[in-house]
N, C-alpha and C positions, 0 to 999 in steps of 0.2 A: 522515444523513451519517456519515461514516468517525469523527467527531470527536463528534458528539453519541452514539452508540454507546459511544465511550471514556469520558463523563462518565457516563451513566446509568448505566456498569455496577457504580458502588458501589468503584470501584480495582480491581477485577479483569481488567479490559483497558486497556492503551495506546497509544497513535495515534500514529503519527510519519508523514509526508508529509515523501516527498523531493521533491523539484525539481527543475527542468532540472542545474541546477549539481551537486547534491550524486550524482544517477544516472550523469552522466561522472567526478564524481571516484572513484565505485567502480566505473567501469568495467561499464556497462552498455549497452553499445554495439548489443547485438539490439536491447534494450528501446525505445531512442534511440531506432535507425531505423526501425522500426516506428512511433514518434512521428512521426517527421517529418512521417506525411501528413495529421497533421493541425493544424488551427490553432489550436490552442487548446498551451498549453505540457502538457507531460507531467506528472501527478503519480502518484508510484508510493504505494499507499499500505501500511503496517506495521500490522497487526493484531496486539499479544502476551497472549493470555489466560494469566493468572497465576491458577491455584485456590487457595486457601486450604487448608491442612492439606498433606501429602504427594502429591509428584506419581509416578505409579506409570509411567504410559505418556507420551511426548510422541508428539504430532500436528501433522502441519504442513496446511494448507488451502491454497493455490494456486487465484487467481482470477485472470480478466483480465475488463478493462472496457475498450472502444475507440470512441469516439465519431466518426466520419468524415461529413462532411456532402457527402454526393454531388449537392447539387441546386446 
């Protein structure tokens, strides 16, 4: 998981999981409705890897994961 990732990594990455609440108060309103279809509440999740020493380049990674139960 998103959270056991953040622990193993020694402090160098942190985890934050938003929530239904916290995604409409910053206005995440595609993300939302995209949730809707399914039944399970939406968790967005925050990956931030921090390297140690000087950061030369930043990178961002951009994932989706949708779970939809069609049966």
């Amino acid at each position: 998981t998103a959270k056991k990732i953040a622990e193993e990594s020694g402090g160098s990455i942190t985890c934050e999981i938003l929530g239904k609440e916290e995604c409409e108060k910053r206005g995440m309103g595609c993300y939302l409705g995209v949730a809707r279809g399914s039944e399970t509440e939406p968790q967005f999740i925050h990956l931030t890897y921090k390297p140690s020493g000087e950061v030369k380049k930043k990178v961002g990674i951009v994932g989706k994961g949708l779970l939809f139960d069609t049966g």
